[in-house]
C-alpha positions in Angstrom: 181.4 -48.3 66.5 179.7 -47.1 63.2 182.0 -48.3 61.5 181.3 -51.6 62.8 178.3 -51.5 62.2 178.4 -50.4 58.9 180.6 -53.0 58.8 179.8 -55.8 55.3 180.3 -58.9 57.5 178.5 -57.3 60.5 175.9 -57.0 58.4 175.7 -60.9 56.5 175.8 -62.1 59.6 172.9 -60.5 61.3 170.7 -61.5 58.1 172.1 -65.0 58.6 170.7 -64.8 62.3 167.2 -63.5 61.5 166.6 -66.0 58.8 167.8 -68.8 61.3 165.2 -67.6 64.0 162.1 -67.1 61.0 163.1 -70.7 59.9 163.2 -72.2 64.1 159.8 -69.9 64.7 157.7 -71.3 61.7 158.6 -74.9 62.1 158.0 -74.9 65.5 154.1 -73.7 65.0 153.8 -76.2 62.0 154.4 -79.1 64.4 152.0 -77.4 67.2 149.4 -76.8 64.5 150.1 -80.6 63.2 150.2 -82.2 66.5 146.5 -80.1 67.8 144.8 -81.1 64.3 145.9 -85.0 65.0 144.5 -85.4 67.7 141.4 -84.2 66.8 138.2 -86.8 65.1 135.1 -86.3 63.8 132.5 -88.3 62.5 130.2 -87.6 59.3 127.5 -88.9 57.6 127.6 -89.1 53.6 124.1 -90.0 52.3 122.6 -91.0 49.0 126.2 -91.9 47.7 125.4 -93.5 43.8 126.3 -97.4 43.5 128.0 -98.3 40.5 127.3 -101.6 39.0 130.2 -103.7 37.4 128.8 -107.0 35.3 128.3 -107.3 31.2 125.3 -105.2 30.3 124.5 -105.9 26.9 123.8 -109.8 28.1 122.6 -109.2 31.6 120.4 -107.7 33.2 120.8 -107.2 37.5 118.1 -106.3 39.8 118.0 -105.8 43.5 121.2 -103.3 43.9 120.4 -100.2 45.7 120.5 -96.9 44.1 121.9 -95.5 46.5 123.5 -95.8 49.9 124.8 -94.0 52.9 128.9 -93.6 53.9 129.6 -93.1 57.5 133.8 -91.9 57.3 135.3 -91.2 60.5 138.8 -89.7 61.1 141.1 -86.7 61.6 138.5 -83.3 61.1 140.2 -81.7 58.5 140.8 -85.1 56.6 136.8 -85.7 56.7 135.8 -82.2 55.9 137.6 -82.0 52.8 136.3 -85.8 51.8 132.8 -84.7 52.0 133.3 -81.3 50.6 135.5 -83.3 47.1 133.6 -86.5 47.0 136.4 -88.2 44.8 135.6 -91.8 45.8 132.9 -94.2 44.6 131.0 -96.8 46.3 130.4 -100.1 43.9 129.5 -103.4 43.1 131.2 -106.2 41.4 129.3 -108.7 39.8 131.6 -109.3 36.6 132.5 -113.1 38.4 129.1 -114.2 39.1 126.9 -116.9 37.3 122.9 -116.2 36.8 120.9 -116.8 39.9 120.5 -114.9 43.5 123.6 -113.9 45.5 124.8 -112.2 47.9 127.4 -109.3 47.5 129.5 -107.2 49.2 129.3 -103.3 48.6 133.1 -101.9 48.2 134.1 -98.5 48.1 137.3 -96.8 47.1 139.5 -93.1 47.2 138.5 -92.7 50.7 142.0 -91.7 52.7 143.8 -93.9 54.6 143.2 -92.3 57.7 139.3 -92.2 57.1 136.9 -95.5 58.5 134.4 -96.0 56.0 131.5 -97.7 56.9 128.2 -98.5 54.0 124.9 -98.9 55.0 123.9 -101.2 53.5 126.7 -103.5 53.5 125.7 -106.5 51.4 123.1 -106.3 48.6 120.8 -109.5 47.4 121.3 -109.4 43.6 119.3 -111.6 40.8 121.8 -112.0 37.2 119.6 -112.6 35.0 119.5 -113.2 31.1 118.5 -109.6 28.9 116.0 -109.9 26.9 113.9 -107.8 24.2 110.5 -108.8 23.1 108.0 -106.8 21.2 104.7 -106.5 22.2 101.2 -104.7 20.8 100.0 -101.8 22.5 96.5 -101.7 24.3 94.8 -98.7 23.7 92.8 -97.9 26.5 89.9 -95.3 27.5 87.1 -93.9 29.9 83.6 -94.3 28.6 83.5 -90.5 30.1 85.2 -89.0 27.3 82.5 -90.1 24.9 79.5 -87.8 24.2 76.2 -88.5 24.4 74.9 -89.9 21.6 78.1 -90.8 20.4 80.1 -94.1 20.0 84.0 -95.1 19.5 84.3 -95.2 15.5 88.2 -96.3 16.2 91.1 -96.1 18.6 94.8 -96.8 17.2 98.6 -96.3 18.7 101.1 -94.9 16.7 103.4 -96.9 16.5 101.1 -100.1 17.2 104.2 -102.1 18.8 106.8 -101.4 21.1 109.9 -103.1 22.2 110.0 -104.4 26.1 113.7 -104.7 27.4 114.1 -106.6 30.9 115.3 -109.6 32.4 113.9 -113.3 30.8 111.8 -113.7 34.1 110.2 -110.3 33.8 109.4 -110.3 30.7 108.0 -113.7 31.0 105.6 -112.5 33.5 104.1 -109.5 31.3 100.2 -109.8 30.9 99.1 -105.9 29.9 101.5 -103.2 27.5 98.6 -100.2 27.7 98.9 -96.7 26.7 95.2 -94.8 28.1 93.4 -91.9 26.7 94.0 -89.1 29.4 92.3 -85.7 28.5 90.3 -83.5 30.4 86.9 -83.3 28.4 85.5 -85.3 25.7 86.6 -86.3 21.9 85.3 -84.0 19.4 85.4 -85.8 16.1 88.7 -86.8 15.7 92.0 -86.4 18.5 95.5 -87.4 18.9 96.4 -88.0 22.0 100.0 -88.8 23.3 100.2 -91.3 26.0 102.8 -93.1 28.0 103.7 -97.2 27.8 102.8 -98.9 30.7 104.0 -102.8 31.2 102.0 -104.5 33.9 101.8 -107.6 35.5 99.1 -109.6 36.2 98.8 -108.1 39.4 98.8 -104.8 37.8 102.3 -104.2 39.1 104.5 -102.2 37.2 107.5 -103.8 35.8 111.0 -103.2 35.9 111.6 -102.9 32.0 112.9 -100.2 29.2 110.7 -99.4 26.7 111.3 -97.9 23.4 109.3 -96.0 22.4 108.1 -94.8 25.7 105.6 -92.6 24.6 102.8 -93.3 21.8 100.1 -91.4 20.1 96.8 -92.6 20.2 94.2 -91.5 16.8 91.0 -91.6 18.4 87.6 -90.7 16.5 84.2 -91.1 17.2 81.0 -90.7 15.3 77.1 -90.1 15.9 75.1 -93.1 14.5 72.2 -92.3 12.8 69.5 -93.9 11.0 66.5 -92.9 8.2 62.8 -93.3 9.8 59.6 -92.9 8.2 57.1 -90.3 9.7 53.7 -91.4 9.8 51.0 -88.9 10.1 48.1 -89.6 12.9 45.4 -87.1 12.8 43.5 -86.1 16.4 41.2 -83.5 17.3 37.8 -82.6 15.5 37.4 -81.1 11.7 34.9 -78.6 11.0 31.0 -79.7 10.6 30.6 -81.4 7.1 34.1 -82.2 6.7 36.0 -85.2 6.2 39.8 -86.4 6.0 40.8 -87.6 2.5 44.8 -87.6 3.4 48.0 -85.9 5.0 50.5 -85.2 2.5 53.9 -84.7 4.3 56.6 -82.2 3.0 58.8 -85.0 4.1 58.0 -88.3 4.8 61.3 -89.4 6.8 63.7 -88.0 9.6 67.2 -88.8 10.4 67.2 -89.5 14.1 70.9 -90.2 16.0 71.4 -92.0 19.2 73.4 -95.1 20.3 72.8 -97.9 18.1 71.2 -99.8 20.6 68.6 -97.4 20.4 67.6 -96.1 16.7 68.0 -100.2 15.4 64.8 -100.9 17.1 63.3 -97.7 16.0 61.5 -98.1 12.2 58.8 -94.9 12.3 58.4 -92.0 14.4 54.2 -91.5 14.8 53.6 -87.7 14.3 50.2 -86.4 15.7 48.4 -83.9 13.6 46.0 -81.9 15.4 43.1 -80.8 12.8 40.9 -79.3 14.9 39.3 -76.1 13.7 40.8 -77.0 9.9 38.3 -76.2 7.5 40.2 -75.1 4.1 41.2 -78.0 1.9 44.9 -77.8 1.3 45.9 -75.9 4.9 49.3 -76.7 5.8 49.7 -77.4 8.7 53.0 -77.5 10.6 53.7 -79.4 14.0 56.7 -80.7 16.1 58.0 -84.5 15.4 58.2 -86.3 18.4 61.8 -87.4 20.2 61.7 -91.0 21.0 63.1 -91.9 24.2 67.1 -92.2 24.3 67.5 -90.4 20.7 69.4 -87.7 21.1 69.2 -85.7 18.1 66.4 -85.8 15.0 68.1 -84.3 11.4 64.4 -81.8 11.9 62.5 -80.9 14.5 59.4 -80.3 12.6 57.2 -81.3 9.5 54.7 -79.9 7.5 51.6 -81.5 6.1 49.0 -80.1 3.2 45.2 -81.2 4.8 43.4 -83.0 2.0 39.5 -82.6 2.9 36.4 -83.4 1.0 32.4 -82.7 1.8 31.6 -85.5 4.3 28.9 -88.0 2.8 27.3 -89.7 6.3 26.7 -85.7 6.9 24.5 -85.7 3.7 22.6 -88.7 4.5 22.1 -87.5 7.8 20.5 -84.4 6.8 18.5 -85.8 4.3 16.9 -88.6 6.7 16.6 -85.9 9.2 14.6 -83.7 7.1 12.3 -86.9 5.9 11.6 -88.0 9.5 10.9 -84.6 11.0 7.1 -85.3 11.3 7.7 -88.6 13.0 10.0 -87.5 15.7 7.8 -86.6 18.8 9.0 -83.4 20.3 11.0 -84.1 23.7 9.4 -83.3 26.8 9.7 -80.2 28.7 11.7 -81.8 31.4 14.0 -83.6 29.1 17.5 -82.0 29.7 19.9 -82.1 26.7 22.7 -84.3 26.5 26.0 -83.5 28.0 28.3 -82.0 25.5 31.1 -81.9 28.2 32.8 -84.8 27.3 33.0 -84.0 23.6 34.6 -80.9 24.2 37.3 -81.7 26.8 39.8 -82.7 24.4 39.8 -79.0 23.3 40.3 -77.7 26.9 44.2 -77.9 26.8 44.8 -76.4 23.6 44.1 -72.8 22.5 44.5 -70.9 18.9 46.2 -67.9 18.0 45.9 -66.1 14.6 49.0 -64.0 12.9 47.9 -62.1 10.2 49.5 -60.6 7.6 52.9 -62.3 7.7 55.3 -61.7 4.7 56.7 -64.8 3.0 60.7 -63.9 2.7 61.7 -64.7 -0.6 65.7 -66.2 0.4 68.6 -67.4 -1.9 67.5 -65.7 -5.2 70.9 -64.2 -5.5 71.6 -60.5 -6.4 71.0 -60.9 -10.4 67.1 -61.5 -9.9 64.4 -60.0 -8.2 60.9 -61.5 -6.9 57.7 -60.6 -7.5 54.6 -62.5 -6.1 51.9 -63.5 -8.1 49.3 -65.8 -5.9 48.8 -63.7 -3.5 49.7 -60.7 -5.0 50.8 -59.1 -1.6 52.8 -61.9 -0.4 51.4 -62.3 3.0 49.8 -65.5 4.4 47.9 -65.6 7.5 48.9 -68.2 9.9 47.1 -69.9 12.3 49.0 -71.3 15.4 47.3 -74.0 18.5 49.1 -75.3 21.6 49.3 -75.0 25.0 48.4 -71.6 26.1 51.7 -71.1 27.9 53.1 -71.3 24.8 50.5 -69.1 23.1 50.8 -66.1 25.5 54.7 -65.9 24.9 54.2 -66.5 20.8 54.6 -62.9 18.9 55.1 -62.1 14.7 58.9 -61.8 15.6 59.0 -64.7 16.9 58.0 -66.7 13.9 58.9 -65.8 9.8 57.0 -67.8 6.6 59.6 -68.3 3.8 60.6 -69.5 0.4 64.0 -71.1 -0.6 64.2 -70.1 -4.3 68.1 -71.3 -4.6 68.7 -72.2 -8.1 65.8 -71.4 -9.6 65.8 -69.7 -12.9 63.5 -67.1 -14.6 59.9 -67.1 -14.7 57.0 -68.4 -13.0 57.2 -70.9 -10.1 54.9 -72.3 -7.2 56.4 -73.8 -4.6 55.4 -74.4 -0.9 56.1 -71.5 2.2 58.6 -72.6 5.1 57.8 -71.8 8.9 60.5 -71.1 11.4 59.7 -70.3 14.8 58.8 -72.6 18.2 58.4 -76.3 17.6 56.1 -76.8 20.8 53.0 -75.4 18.6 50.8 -76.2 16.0 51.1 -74.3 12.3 48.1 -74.0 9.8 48.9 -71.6 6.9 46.0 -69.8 4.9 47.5 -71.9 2.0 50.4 -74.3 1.7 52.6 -72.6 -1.3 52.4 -69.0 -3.0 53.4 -68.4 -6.5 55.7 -66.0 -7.8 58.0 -65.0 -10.8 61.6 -64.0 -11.3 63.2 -62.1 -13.7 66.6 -60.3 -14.2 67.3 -57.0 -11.9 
């Protein structure tokens, strides 16, 4: 019996038996497996499947095809699993045949398995043909009023490039009516900006259009600028001098001002009316400082204040009046008893809403005289100026030295002796009058 079984043959053919029953075993499961998976369907749902378009594209140009579509397949489970999980089909259009004008066309698909049903939603697709054309067109540059500033006004607006090329079909292009690109910034233009701004084509109906556009982007140069204009200031004197004293003239430091608003504004503007109030003025030659006026819808003036030098001289109706006074003493019959003086209130109620403040002692700055020299005041020798100062008393109670400095701009001057008139810096809503208009001083080496 072992040696049977040890037997060579014995042994062949019991290999040769198991290898028969592996082979019967495994085909017969194949065939089970087979049989189950065929008679089992499903049913999926394949959306936003891409359309490709078949026709002559450098001539043509084809609207109306969908993007997109949706593929219903239906079949065996494991046929429509792995079609949705590969994809290797396409869904497209043939137009290659077809004249120019409207049609009708079927959507076709194709690498779908035999055993699949393929369904497209949409089916058919109502397609124009229609003849390309490129045309080029000037860009509008367009923007919001918002983005200018006050006072300011569009100097210029330009595209970069100023043209573009449109691409569509003849009947689109034909029915173009705006090629805009518009300013879109948060803020307002400063001078001079570059902004860059997409092409828009637009129908009449301010549709979009259907077109390619090359370039589709543009910068737009945008600058503005502040018109301005050269007024003359005209000095008008108010208030009451001092007994005895008359106005000869008001001799302004500067006798214009740049004022800047929209044109529509400073062009009917010629002078700028600046009051002097001269009341308590009793030096000849005070200067007197004092704000200049805004005019309505100007939004800017190149100062905000001028001075004047008060030319006064002995007043001669005074004189007269004195002298006929003192002739005609004896003949003027005393007034009664009960006679009650005249009422001074009215004269003196156009003082009421102004009061005066003195600063004494202020020192006159001596600025811009460069390292190489050094000052040294001559007329008056301390260089200090008293300065009076009128206005509202609100603005009076607030008013201190620090808040206002007297100065003297010696840039370029040379050495030796000069005069020239004293600066004031501090609040425009007040009234200035210096103990004299100009100091003198020399400079010499340091």
């Amino acid at each position: 019996m072992d040696k049977f079984l040890e037997s060579r043959w014995f042994l062949r053919g019991f290999a040769l038996l198991v290898a028969v029953l592996m082979f019967i075993t495994v085909n017969t499961e194949e065939e089970g497996t087979n049989t189950f998976a065929g008679s089992q369907s499903d049913v999926e749902v394949i959306e936003s499947v891409p359309v490709d378009t078949m026709y002559n594209e450098e001539d043509l140009v084809v609207t109306g095809v969908p993007n997109t579509v949706d593929v219903t397949i239906t079949g065996p489970t494991q046929v429509v699993t792995r079609t949705n999980a590969v994809r290797d089909f396409r869904v497209f259009i043939n137009l290659a045949d077809l004249d120019l004008g409207t049609h009708e066309v079927q959507l076709q698909a194709e690498g779908f398995s035999s055993q699949l049903t393929v369904t497209i939603s949409p089916e058919v697709a109502n397609v124009t043909i229609d003849e390309r054309v490129t045309e080029e067109f000037a860009v509008d540059a367009e923007f919001n009023q918002s983005i200018i500033p006050d006072g300011f006004e569009l100097e210029e607006i330009q595209s970069d490039p100023a043209t573009v090329q449109v691409t569509g079909a003849r009947n689109v292009i034909e029915s173009i009516r705006y090629v805009r690109a518009s300013v879109d910034i948060d803020g307002q233009v400063e001078d001079e900006q570059t902004i860059e701004s997409t092409v828009q084509v637009l129908n009449a109906s301010l549709d979009k259009l259907p077109v390619t556009v090359e370039p589709q982007t543009v910068n737009l140069n945008i600058s503005v600028t502040q018109p301005s204009k050269e007024v003359t200031l005209v000095a008008t004197p108010s208030g009451t001098l001092a007994e005895g004293l008359e106005l000869e003239s008001i001799a302004l430091a500067n006798e214009t001002v740049t004022i800047y608003g929209p044109t529509t504004v400073i062009d009917n503007i010629s002078e700028i009316e600046v009051p002097f109030d001269l009341s308590g003025v009793s030096s000849d030659g005070s200067r007197v400082e004092v704000p200049i006026p805004v005019p309505e819808g100007i939004t800017e003036l190149s100062s905000e204040t001028v001075a004047g030098v008060i030319s006064l001289a002995e007043s001669a109706e005074d004189e007269g009046a004195a002298a006929e006074e003192s002739e005609g003493t004896a003949e003027t019959p005393a007034p009664e008893e009960d006679e009650e003086p005249a009422d001074d209130t009215a004269s003196n109620d156009n003082n009421n809403s102004t009061e005066e403040l003195t600063l004494s002692a202020l020192p006159v700055e001596m600025r811009n005289i460069g390292d190489e020299l050094q000052a040294m005041y001559l007329s008056p020798a301390s260089g200090e100026l008293n300065l009076r100062v009128t206005g509202e008393p609100e603005a009076l109670e607030e008013l201190s030295e620090d808040d206002v400095s007297l100065f003297v701009d010696a840039e370029g001057l040379d050495e030796g002796e000069h005069e020239m008139e004293v600066q004031i810096e501090g609040p425009s809503n007040v009234t200035y009058i210096l103990s004299q208009s100009s100091i003198t001083f020399s400079l010499a080496a340091a």
